[in-house]
Each structure stands twice: as structure tokens, then as C-alpha cells.
KOLTORNU-149272 format. One record per residue: x, y, z of N, C-alpha, C, O, CB in turn. Coordinates in steps of 0.05 Angstrom, whole numbers, plus 5000, padded with zeros to 4 digits. Glycine has a CB too. Layout:
% residues N
XYZXYZXYZXYZXYZ...
% end
This chain:
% residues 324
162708952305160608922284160808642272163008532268160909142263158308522265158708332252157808202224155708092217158408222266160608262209160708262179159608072164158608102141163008272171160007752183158207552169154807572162153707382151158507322186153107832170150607822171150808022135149207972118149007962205152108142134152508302098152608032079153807852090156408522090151407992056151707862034154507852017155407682002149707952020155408092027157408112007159408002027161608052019158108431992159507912043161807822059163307522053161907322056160707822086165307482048166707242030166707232008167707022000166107022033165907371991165007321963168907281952171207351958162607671948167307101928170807011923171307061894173607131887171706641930169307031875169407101844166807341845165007401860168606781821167707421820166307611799163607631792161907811792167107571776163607241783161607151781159607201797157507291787162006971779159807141824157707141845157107401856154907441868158506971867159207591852158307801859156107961844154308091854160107921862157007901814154107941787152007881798149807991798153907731758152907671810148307551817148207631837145807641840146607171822149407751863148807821879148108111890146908201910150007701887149608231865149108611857147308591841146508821837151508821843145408341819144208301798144608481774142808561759142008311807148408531770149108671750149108431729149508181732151808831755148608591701146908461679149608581655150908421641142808611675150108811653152608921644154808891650155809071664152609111645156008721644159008661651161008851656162708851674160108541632160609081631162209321634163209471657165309601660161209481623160809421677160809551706162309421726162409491750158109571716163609211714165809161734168509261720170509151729166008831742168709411704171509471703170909831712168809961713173209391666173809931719173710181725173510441714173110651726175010201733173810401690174410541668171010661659170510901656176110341645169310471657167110471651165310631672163910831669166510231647165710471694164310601715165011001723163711201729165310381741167710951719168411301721166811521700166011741705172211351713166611391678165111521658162211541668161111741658165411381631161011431680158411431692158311671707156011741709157711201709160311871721160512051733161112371730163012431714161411971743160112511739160312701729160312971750158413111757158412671709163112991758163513151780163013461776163613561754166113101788161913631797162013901795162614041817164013961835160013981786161514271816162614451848159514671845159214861829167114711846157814561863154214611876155114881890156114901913152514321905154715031877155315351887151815451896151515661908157015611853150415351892147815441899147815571932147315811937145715161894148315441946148615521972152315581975153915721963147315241993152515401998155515492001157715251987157215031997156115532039159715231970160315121956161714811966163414761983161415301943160314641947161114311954161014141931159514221913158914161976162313931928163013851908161513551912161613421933166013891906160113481889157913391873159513171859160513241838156513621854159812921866159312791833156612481831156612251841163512621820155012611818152712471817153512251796154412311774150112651811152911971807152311711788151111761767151012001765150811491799149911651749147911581720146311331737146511191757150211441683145111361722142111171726143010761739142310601757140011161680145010761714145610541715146610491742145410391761147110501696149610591737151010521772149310621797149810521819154210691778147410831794146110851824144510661826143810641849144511111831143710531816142410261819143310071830141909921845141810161800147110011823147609811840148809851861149509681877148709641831149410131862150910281885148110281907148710281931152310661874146210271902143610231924143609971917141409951907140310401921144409801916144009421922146709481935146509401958143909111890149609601930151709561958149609641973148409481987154909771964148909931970148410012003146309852019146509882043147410312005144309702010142109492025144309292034144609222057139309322003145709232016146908922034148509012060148208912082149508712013150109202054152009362079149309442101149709362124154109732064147309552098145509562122144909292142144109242164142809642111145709162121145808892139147208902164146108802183147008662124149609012166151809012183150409212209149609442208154809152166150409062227149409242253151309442259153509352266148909072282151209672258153009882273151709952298149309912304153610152257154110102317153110222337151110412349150310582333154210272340150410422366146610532356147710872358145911032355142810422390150810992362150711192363151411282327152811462319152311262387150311132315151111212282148411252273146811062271152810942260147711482268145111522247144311602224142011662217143911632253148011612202147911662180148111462166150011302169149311812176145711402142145911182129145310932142146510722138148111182118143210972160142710822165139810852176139010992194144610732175138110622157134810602157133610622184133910492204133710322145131510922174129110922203131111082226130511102250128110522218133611192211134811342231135211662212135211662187137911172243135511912229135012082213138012342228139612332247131012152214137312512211138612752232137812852262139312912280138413002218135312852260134012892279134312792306134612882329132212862271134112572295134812262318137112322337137312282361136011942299139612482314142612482324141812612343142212552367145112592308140512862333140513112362139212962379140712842395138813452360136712922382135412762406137212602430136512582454133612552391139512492416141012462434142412552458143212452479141712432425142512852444144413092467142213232487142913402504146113402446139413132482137613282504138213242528139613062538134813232505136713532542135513372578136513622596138813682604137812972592133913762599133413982615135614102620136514102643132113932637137014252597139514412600140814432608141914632616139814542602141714132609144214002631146413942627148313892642143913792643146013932584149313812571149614022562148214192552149913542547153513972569155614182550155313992532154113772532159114282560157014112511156713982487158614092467159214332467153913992477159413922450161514002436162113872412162313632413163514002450162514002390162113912365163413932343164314162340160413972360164113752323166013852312165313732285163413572286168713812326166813772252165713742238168113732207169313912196163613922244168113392201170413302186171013472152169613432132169912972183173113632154173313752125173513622114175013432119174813912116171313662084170713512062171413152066172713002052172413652039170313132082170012792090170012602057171912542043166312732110167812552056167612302031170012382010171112172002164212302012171212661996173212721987176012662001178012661987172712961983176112602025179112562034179212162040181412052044179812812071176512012040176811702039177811582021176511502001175011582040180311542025181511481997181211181991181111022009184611561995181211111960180510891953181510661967180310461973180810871930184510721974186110471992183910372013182810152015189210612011183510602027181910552060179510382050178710182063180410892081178310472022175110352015175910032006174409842009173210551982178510031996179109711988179209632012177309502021181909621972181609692028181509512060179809372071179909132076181709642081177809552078174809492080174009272065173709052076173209722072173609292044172509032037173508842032172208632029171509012022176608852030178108642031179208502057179508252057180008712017179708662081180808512101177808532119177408352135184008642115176108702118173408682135172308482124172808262134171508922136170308502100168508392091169308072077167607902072167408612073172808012072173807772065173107732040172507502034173007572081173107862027171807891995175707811988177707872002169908351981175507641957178107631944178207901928176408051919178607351924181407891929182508161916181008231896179908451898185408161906180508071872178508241857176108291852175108421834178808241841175008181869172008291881172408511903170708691905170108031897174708501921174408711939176109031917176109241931176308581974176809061898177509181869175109331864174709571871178008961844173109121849170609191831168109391853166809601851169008841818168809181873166909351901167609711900166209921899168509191940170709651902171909921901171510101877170310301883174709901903171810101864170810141836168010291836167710521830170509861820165810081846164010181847163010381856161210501844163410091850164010451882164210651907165210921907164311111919165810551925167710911887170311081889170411241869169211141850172910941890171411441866172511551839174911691827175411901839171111701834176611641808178611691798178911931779178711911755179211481789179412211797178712361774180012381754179212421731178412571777182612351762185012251734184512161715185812231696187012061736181811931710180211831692178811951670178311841649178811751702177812291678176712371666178512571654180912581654174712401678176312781640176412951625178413141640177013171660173813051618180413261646182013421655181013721654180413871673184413361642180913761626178814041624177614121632177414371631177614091613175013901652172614001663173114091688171814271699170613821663175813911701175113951728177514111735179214001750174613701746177914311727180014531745177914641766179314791781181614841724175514651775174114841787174414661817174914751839170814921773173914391808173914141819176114071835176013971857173713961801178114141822180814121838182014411851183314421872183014001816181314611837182714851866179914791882180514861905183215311856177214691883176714651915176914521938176514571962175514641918177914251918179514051935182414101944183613981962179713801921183414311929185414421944185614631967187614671981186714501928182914771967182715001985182814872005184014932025180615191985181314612001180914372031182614322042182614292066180214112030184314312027186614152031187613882027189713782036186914182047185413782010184913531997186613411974185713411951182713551987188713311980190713161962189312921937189712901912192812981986187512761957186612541951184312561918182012651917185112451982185812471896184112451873182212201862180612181844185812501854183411981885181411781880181011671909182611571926182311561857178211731908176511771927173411691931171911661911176811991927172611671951170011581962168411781948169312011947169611591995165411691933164211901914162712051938162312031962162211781886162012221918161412491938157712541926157012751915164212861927156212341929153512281921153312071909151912071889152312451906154511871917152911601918151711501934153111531953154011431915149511361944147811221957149511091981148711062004146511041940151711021970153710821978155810932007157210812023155810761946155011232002157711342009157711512043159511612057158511581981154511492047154911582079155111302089157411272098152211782095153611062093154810792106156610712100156910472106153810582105158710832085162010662079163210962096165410902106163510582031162811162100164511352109164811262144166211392159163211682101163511062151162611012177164910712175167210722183158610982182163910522165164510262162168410292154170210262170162210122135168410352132171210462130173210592146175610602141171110592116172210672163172710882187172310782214172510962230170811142185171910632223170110412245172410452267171410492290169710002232175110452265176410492286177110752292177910782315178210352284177010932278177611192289174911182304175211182328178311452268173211172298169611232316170511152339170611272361166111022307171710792330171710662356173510802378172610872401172610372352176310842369177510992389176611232399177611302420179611032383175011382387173111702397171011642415170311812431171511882370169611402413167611302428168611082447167110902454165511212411171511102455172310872470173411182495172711182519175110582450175211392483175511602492173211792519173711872542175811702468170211812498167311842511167511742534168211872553165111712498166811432536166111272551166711362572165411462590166711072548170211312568172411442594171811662609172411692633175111542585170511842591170212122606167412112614166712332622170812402588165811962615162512052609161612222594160212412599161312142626162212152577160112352549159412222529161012042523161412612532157412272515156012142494156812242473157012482470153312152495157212082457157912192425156012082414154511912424160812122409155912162388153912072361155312152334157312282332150612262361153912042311156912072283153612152270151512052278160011662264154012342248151912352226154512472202155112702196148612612235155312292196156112302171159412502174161312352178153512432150159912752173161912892182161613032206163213202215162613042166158912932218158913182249159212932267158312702265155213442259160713072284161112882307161013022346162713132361164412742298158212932348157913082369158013012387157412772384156313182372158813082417159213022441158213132468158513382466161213022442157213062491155213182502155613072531155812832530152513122488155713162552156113112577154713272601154213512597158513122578153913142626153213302643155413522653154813752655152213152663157913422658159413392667161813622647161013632623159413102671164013762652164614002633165813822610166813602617166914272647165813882589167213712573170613822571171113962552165513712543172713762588174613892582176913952557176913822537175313842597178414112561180414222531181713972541180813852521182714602527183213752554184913552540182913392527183313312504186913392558180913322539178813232525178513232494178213032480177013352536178713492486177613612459180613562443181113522419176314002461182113572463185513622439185113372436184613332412189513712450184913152451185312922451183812772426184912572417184612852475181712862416179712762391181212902372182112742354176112852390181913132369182813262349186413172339187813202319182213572360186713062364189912872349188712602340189312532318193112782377186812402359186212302346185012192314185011972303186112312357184012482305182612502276184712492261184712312244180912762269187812712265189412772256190612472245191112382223190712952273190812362271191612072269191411882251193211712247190811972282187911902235188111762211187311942198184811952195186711512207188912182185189912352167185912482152184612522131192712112141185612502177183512702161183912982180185513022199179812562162181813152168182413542183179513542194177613392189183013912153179713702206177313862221176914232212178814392210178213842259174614272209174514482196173914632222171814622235172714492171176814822228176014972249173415302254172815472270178815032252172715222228170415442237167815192249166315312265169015702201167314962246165514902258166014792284164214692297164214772244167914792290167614642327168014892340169015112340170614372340166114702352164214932374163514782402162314572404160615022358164414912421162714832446160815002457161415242458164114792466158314902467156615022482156214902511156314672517154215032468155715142529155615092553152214982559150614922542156715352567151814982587149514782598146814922588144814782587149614742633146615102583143715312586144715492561143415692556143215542622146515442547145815552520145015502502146215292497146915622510143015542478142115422457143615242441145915302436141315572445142515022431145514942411144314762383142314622379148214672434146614832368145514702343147014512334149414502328145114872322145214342333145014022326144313922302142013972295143213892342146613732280144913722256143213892245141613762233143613572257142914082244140914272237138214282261136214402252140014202205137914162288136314242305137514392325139814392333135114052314135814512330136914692354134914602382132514562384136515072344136914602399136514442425136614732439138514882436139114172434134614782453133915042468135515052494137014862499130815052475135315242509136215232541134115072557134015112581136415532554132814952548130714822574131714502559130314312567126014932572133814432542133914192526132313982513132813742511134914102536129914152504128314142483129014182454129514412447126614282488129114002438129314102407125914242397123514192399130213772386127714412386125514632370126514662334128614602324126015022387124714722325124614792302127115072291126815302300121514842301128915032276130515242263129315582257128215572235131215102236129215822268128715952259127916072234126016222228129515972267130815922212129815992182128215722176126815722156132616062158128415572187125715362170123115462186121415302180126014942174122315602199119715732212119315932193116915962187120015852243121416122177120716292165119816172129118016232114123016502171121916012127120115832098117615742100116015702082121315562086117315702124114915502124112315812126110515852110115015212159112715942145110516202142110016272120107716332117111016432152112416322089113216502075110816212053109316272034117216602074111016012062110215772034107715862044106215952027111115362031106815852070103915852067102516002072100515942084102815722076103516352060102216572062101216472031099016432020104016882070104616462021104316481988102516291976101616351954106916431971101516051988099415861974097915891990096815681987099715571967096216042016093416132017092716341989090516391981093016282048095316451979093316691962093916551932093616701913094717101963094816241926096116161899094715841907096115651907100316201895092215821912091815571921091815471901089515411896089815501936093515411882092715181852096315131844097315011826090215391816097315281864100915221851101215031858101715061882103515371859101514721850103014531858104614491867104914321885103514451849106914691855109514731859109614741890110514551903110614971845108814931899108715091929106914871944108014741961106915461929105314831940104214561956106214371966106514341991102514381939107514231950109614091952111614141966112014031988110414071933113414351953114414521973113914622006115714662022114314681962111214652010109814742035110714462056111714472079106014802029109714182038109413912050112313782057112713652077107813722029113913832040117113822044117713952067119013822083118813952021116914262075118114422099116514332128117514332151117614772092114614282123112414142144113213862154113113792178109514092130114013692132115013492146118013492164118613392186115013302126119713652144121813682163122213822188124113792204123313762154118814062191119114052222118613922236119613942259118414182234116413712230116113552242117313302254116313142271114913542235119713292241121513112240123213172276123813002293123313172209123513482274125113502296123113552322123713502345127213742290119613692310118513672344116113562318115713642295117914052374114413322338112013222320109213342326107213282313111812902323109213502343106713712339105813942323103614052320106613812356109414012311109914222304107114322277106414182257113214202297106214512282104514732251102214422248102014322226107714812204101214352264098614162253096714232233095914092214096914122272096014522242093714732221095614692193095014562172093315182233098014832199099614912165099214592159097114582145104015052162099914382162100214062163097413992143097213872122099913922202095214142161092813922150092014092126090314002110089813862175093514442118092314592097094214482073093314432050092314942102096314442079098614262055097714082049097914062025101314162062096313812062096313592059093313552050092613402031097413452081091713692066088913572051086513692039084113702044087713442067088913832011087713851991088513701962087913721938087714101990090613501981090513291951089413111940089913001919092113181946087013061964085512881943083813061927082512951909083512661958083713301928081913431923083213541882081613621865081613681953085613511880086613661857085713561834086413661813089313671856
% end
């Protein structure tokens, strides 16, 4: 990769990094300040994951890191966090007339186990930034829960412990910032997993903690041990309920697409059933906004994975808004 095409690359004072993040608040380069901007939880809505969303201020410059770091060309098998590339894209990769095994696996609590050291490295021995710009960078990125309120986060910490997650200062877990640094930070484990591929003929792809692999050819068990010491290697886990292999002609799920036995991606079963369920309920509620919206959200994301998909539902969501 090449780091000289990022802005932030050499940066040597404080100073220049201000004008070049166009931070106006000084405060936001110390750490103390920035941690208070955060506010960690545990998102039980679905199945439980841990949340700590920025304030207004720092997601602002945490999206000026993340534009300059897009700068940095990654490998075209990376499609997290990175522009005009999607989930979708990842699966598209593993097609082709029901011919790949495939095998997949999926990093426990990833952005929670990048510990701040690995996020300094990075910008200090990658990007050539001086120690305390490659600091403030960190700072920006990372979070120290030790910093905070102790009280709030017992819920916070037995789930990072169920993980098995030692690590308290850490890569944030909803910043803008934080799927293209889980990649960049990480650049040689990929590299050695995708240097591994090559060897065998199989294709890999990274979307953030899934890391999938796909071959004509059987994908074998030294094969699979072999990634799984390597992960071990730079001290992250694999969550053994998601690795999974599928054979040549079995269905398989991809990022959330499912790649059929003819190795076609199709649309998810339960997003076929939201999408019926939105647009029974707004043929008989045609004035809910709400559900419109909603309808246009589920429509685009099928379309995302097949682009023909629900044209009719497509044109009843979409064109009645000039009309409201």
C-alpha cells in the first residue's frame, strides 16, 4: 500500500495536523476531552453489541481521518470502509454456477480487541507521523474506558468479558474511523491470510470481521487450521459459532447475501418478508411516511444484492414523493 498518497502521512507537529483535520477546538487534541465525547453502551435490541457513539463534535473529525485514510489504496479484496464498495460487492465475489466451497469465518468482537498500541503503530511507524501526532491521531480513534464513569459501564465490561476481551483501550466501536483502521492496522495479518489463499487457490475477501474464502477446488482442514493459528497469531479469537463451511451446490450466506446453488445471489428470505409485510401495510396506510421510508430503505437493500429485484414494490415506494 502506498501511504505517501494519505495527507496525514509525515505530519510532524500539532499544528499542521489542526489545519489539516480543520480542528478549530484545541481541546480535541488532548485525551481526556475527547473520551468524554463518548458514551458507551451494550445495543440489546437485536442480539447484543457494544456501542460507543461519538458527539457531534469528534464525528466530524473522525470523518476528515476517515477521507484522508481513503486515500490509501487497499487491496481490491477489502470492501469495508471503503467508498462505492458495499457488502454486497464482498459476496459477489464468491459466485459462479455452484462451483465454490467456501468457508467463512468471523473475528470476535473485532474493533473491541484493536488495541490502542496496534492503532498508534500504525500511524506512527506506517503513516511516519511524529510521536505526538501519531498520540492525538490515536486519541482520536480509540477509547479509554478507564477514563470514564466506572458506574456506567459494568454492563459494558461483563460483555467484553464474555468475549473474552481483556483490552480497555481500544479501537471505538462506532466511529466513522473504525472499519478502515480495523483493515489498515491489521494489514499484515490479511496480508499473510491472503498470501496463504493465493498458495492454495482460493479467493478471500475482508468486510470488516467476516473473512471469507472460496475455491473451486475443496478448501481443506490444514487449510482452515492454518488461518485460524494464524489469527491466533496476532492475538485476536474467532467466534466458533460462525465459521462455517459450505460445500459446492449448497446455499450460502454471505455478508448477509445468500448465494444460491446455481451461484447466484438472491435476496435474504427475512428481508423478502419485511419488504411484503411494508408494502401490504402502506397499500392500506398510503399517507404513513414512516412506512414509506421504511418500504424505500428495504427496497434498496434488495436491490443492492440482485438489481432487478421488486421493480413494481420499487416504483409504488418511490413515486409517490413528489406527490406528498
Amino acid at each position: 500500500m502506498k501511504y505517501t498518497d494519505c495527507p496525514l502521512y509525515g505530519i510532524q507537529s500539532k499544528k499542521m495536523l489542526k489545519y489539516v483535520l480543520h480542528i478549530k477546538n484545541g481541546n480535541l487534541l488532548k485525551q481526556d476531552y475527547v473520551v468524554s465525547m463518548i458514551s458507551p453502551y451494550i445495543d440489546r435490541s437485536k442480539k447484543p453489541r457494544l456501542i460507543e457513539p461519538p458527539q457531534t463534535e469528534l464525528k466530524t473529525v473522525q470523518k476528515c481521518i476517515k477521507t484522508l485514510l481513503g486515500k490509501i489504496e487497499v487491496p481490491d479484496n477489502v470492501f469495508s470502509g471503503i467508498k462505492g464498495k458495499s457488502y454486497s460487492d464482498n459476496a459477489r465475489q464468491h459466485l459462479g454456477e455452484g462451483t465454490r466451497n467456501l468457508y467463512k469465518i468471523d473475528l470476535t468482537a473485532f474493533f473491541p480487541s484493536i488495541s490502542r498500541e496496534t492503532v498508534y503503530r500504525f500511524f506512527f511507524e506506517d503513516l511516519c507521523c511524529s510521536p505526538d501526532v501519531a498520540e492525538v491521531l490515536t486519541n482520536l480513534t480509540t477509547i479509554d474506558l478507564k477514563k470514564l464513569d466506572q458506574k456506567c459501564l459494568s454492563e459494558v465490561y461483563d460483555f467484553l468479558a464474555a468475549k473474552g476481551v481483556k483490552c480497555c483501550n481500544h479501537l471505538i466501536s462506532g466511529a466513522p474511523t473504525s472499519q478502515i483502521l480495523s483493515y489498515l492496522v491489521n494489514h499484515k495479518m490479511f496480508d499473510e491470510l491472503q498470501a496463504l489463499s493465493d498458495n492454495n487457490y482460493v479467493i478471500m475477501t475482508v468486510y470488516v470481521d467476516d473473512v471469507v474464502f472460496s475455491s473451486e477446488h475443496n478448501i481443506s482442514s490444514e487449510f482452515r487450521k492454518t488461518v485460524l493459528s494464524l489469527i491466533r497469531k496476532y492475538n485476536y479469537q474467532v467466534s466458533r459459532k460462525k465459521v462455517k463451511g459450505y460445500s459446492r451446490t449448497y446455499p450460502k450466506l454471505v455478508t448477509g447475501v445468500i448465494i444460491n446453488s446455481a451461484g447466484k445471489a438472491t435476496v435474504k428470505n427475512s428481508l423478502r418478508k419485511k419488504i411484503m409485510f411494508e408494502h401490504e401495510y402502506l397499500r392500506n396506510n398510503p399517507t404513513d411516511k414512516k412506512s414509506r421510508q421504511r418500504l424505500r430503505g428495504l427496497v434498496t437493500a434488495a436491490r443492492q444484492v440482485d438489481k432487478s429485484a421488486y421493480p413494481n414494490i420499487r416504483k409504488f415506494a418511490f413515486e409517490k414523493f413528489t406527490k406528498e
